[in-house]
C-alpha positions in Angstrom: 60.5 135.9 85.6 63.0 136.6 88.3 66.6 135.1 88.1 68.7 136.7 90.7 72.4 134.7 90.4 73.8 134.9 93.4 77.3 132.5 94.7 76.9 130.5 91.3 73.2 129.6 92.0 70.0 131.0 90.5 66.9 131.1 93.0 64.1 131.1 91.2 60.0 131.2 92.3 57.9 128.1 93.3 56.0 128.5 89.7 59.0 129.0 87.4 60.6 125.8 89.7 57.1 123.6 88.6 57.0 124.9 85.5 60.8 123.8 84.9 60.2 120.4 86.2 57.1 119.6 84.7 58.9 119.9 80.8 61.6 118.1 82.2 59.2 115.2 83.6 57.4 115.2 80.3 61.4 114.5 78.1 61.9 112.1 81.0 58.5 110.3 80.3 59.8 110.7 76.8 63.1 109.2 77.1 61.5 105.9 79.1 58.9 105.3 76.3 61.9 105.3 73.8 63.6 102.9 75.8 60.8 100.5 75.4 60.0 101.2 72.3 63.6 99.2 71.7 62.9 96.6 74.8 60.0 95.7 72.1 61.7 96.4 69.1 59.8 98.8 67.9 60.7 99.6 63.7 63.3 102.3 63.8 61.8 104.9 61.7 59.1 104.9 65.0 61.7 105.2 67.4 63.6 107.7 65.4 60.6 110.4 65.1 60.4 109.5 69.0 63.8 110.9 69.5 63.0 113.6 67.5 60.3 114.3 69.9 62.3 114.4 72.7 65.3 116.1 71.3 62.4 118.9 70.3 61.7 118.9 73.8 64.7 119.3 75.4 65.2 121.7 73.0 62.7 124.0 74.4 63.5 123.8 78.0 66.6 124.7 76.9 65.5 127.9 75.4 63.2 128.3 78.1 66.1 128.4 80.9 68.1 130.7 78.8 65.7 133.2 78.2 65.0 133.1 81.9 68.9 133.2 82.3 68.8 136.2 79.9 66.4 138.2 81.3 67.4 138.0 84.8 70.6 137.0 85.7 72.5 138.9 82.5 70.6 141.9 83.1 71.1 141.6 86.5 74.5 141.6 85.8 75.1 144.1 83.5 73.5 146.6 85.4 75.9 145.3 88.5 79.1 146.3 86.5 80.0 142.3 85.7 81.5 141.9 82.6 81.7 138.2 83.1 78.0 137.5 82.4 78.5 138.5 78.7 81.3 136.1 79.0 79.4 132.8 80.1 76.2 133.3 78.0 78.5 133.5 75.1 80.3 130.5 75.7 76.8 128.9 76.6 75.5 130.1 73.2 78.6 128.6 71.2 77.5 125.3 72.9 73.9 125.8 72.7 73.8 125.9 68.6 76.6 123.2 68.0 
């Protein structure tokens, strides 16, 4: 995993980029089948464990990015003298478990 922040923006490989995208395709494919699951009024309860699905999902990439995030840029970071990376992944964090 490499995570080099640089100017606000995190280059990352061509495989971590496809690998990002690909989960993100899959809660996009997600989120369209839930819209037509209401376009064909689907029962709720359906549509409901659909969302769950997808909030599952997102929830993943989410950790996925961050321990990417963690283990590149905050390292990265810390061992570059700046404080203010412990600042942002704890105010990520706080909005992260809300």
């Amino acid at each position: 995993m490499s995570c080099c922040c640089e100017e606000k923006k995190t280059y990352r490989n061509d495989e971590e980029k496809k690998k990002l995208i690909t989960r993100l395709n899959r809660i996009e494919g997600q989120i369209r089948g839930i819209k037509k699951m209401i376009e064909d009024d689907t029962y709720c309860i359906d549509i409901l464990t659909q969302c769950s699905a997808a909030q599952s999902a997102f929830s993943s990439f989410s950790r996925e990015l961050l321990s990417t995030h963690i283990n590149g840029c905050v390292v990265r970071g810390i061992k570059d003298g700046d404080e203010k990376v412990l600042e942002e992944l704890s105010s990520v964090l706080e909005k992260l478990v809300k």
